[in-house]
C-alpha positions as CSV (number, residue, x, y, z in Angstrom):
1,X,-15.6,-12.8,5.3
2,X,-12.5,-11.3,3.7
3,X,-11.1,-13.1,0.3
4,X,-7.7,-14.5,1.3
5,X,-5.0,-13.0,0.8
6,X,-2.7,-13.7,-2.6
7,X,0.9,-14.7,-2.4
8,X,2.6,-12.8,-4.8
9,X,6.6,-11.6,-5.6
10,X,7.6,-8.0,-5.5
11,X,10.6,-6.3,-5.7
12,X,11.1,-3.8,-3.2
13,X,14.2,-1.0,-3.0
14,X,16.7,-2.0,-0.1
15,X,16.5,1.1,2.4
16,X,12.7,0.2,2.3
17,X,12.6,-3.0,3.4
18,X,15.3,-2.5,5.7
19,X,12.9,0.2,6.8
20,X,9.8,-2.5,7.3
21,X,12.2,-5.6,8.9
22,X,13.3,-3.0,11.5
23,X,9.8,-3.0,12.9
24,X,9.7,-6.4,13.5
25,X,7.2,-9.3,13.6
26,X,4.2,-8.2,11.3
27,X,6.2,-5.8,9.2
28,X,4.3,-7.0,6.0
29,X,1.1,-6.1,7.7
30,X,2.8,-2.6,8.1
31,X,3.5,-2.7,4.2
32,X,-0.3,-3.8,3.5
33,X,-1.4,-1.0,5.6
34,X,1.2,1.7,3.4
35,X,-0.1,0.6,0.5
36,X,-3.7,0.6,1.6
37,X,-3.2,4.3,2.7
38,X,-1.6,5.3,-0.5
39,X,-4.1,3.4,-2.5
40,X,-6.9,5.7,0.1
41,X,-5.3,8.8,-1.1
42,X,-4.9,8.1,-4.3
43,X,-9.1,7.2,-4.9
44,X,-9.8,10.4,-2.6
45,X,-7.9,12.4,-4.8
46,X,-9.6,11.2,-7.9
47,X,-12.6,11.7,-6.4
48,X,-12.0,15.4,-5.7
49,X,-10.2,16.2,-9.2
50,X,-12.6,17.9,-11.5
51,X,-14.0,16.4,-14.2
52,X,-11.3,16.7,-16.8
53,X,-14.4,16.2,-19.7
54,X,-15.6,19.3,-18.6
């Protein structure tokens, strides 16, 4: 079972969440899955960065 989900405050740039509310019902979910993508890419890319002890 997945933890719950944490309520939390974050200040987000205008044009963005203009962006998101556009999209209509579920556009959190659409920011969850952004920042799960980014937060993909970014791990991927660590993972394929040498070894900078090297």
């Amino acid at each position: 079972m997945a933890a719950p989900k944490e309520h939390v405050s974050l200040r987000i740039a205008p044009d963005v969440l203009r962006f998101y509310r556009a999209k209509g019902k579920g556009w959190q979910a659409e920011i969850e899955a952004a920042l799960r993508l980014a937060m993909s890419m970014e791990a991927d890319a660590k993972q394929s960065a040498p070894d900078a002890r090297s």
